[in-house]
C-alpha positions in Angstrom: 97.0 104.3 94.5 93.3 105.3 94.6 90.5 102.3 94.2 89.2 104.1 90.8 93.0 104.0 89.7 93.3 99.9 90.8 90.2 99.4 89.0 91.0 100.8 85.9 94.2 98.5 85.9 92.1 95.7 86.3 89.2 96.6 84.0 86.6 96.6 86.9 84.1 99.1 88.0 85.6 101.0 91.5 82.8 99.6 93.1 84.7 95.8 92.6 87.6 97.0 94.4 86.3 98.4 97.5 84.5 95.2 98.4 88.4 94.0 99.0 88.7 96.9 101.4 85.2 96.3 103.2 86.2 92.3 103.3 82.8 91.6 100.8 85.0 90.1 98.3 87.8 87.7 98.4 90.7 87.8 96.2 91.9 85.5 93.6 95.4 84.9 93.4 96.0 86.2 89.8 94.6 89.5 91.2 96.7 89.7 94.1 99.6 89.0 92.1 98.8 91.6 89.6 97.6 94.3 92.8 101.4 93.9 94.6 102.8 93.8 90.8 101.1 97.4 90.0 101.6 99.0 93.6 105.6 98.1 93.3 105.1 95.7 96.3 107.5 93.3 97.1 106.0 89.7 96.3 108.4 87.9 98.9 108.0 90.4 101.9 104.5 90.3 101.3 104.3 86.4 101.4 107.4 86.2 104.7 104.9 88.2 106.3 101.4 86.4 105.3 103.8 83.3 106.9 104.5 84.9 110.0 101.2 86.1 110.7 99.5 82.7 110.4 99.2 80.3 113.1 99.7 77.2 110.6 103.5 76.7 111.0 104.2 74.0 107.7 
């Protein structure tokens, strides 16, 4: 999915969504739930491997 395409979904300008990509803007849960929601992204893959990357072990 482009960044102009992403954007639109979320009613910001392009220019909002490439600061993810650059690391100049953090996201906010709600969006990253909506962002995996529209790119067909599986939520509990995505958070296994968030898990297994980190070194906090809970």
């Amino acid at each position: 999915m482009s960044q102009a395409k992403l954007a639109e979904i979320l009613g910001k300008p392009a220019s909002y969504v490439a600061k993810y990509e650059l690391g100049e803007r953090r996201l906010d849960p709600v969006e990253l739930c909506v962002i995996l929601k529209v790119t067909g992204a599986d939520f509990e893959l995505f958070f296994l491997k968030l898990y297994e990357g980190s070194p906090i072990r809970l």
